[in-house]
C-alpha positions in Angstrom: 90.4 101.9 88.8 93.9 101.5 89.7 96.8 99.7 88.3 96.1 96.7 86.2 97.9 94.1 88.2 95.5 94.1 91.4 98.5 93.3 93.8 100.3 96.4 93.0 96.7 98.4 92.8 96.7 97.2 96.9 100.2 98.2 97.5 99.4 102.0 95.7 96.3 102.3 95.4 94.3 100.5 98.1 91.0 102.0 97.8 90.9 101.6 93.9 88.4 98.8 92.0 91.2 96.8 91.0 92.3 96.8 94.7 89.1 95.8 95.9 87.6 93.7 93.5 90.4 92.0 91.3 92.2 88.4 91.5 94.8 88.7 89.1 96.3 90.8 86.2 93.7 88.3 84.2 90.6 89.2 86.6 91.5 92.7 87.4 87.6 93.6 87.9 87.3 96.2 85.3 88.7 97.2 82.0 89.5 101.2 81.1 90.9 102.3 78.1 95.0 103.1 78.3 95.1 106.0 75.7 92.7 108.5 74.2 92.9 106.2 71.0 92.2 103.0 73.2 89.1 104.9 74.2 87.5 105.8 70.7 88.2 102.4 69.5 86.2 101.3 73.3 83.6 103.3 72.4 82.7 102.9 68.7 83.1 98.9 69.7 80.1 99.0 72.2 78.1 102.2 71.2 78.7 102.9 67.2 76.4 102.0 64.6 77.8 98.9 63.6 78.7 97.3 67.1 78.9 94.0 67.1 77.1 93.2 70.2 74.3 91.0 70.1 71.0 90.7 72.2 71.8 88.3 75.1 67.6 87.9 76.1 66.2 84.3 75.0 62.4 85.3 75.5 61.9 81.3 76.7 59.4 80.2 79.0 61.2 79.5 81.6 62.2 83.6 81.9 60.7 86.5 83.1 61.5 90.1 83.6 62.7 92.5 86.5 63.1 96.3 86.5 65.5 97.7 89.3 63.6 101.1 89.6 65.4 104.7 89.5 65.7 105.5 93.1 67.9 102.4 93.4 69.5 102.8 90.8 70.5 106.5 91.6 71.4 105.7 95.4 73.7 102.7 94.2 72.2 100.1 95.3 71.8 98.4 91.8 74.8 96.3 92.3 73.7 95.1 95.5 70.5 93.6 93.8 71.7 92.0 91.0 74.3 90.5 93.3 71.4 89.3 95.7 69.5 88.2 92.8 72.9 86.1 91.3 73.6 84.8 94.7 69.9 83.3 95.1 70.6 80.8 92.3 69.1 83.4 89.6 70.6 83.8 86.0 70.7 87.0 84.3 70.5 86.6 80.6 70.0 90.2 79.1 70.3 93.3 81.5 70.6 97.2 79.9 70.7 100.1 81.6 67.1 102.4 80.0 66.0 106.0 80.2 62.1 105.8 79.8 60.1 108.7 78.9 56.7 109.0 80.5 54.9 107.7 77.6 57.4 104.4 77.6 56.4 104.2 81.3 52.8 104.5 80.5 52.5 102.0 78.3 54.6 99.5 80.1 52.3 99.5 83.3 49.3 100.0 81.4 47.8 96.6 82.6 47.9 98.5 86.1 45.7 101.4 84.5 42.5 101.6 86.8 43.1 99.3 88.4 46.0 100.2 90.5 45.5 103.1 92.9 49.1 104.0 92.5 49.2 104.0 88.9 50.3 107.6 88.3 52.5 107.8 91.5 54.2 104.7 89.7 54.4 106.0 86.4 56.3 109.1 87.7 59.0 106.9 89.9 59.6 104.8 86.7 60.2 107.5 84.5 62.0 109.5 86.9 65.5 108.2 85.9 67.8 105.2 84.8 66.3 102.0 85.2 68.1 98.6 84.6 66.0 95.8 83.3 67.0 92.2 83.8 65.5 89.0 82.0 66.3 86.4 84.7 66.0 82.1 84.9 66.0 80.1 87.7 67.0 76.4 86.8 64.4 74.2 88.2 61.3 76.4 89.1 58.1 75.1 87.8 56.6 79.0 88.1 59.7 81.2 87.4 57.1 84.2 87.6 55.9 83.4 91.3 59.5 82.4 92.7 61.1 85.8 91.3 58.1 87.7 92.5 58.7 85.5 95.6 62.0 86.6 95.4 61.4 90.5 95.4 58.7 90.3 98.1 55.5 92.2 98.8 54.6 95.5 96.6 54.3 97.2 100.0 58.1 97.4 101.6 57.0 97.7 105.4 54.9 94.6 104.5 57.9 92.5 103.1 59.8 93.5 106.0 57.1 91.3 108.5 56.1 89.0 106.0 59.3 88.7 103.9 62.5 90.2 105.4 65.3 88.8 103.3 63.0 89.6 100.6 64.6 92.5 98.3 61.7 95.3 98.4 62.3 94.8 102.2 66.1 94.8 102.1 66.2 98.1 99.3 62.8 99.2 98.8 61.7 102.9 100.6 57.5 102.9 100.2 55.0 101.8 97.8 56.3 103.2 94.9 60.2 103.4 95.6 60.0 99.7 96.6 63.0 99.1 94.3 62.5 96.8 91.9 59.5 95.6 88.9 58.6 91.9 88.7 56.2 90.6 86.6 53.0 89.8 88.2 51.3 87.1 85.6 52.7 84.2 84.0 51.4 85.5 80.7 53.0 88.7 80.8 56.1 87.5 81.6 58.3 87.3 77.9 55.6 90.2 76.9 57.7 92.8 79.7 61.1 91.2 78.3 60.5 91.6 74.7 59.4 95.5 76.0 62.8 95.7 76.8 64.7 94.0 74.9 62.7 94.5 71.6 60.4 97.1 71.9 62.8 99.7 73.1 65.6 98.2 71.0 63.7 99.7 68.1 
């Protein structure tokens, strides 16, 4: 992390987060706890049983739902999407990191159930690791579904890379099913995936 005043962090520590990423001893980048005490207080604040945190997702109609998929998640490329997603005009209203067991993962794509040729191969890749859902809004859209899914391009990434190549499943996705990141595919479905999320598996 470095030291908390970003100048110094450059001067000692050039390769730190603070270094890199901070403005001032205000906007340092990231917080970390100073003492062992600092961090139980940190902790029991954001993960104990009576955290105060509150869920951030508005289920509107103007939202819809996005699920950066494991392998991006894993090779670090998470950051780099939700920044590209944030620098297209996109807000992000709820985001949480998930761990999905195969029976989550089922039921989520089950609308893809034979009908989808890929349905198992997906299954596997979703429940393979950390995923990071998002419920996004985009000011202005009159279909927030189509422009997001516009957004993350073709299923197929060697397709988004002709069709759609600033698209993000040709910028960070590997094949059909490690095409980094979930969009919602129907109008109708789209405060349905959120409130999977940010209900569902709240529970």
């Amino acid at each position: 992390m470095g030291p908390s005043n970003p100048s110094e962090a450059r001067r000692v520590n050039y390769d730190s987060l603070r270094a890199l990423y901070g403005k001032d001893s205000n906007q340092n980048a990231v917080y970390g706890s100073d003492s062992i005490a600092d961090a139980r207080n940190g902790i029991q604040f954001f993960f104990g049983d009576n955290n105060n945190l509150s869920n951030t997702a508005t289920f509107g109609r103007d939202v819809t739902c996005g699920v950066i998929k494991p392998h991006a998640v894993l090779s670090g490329k998470a950051g780099q999407i939700i920044q590209y997603i944030l620098d297209a005009g996109w807000q992000i209203n709820a985001l949480e990191l998930f761990k999905m067991e195969r029976e989550n993962t089922s039921e989520f794509y089950e609308v893809y159930k034979g009908v989808v040729p890929d349905y198992s191969d997906m299954v596997d890749e979703l429940s393979s690791g950390p995923v990071i859902a998002l419920e996004v809004k985009s000011q202005g859209q009159e279909n927030v579904v189509q422009a997001f899914r516009n957004l993350c391009g073709p299923y197929d990434p060697n397709i988004a890379k002709s069709l759609r190549p600033s698209s993000l499943r040709a910028l960070f996705g590997e094949d059909r099913i490690k095409n980094a990141i979930h969009c919602t595919d129907l109008e109708e479905d789209a405060v349905l995936e959120v409130k999977y999320f940010f209900k569902i598996m709240q529970l």
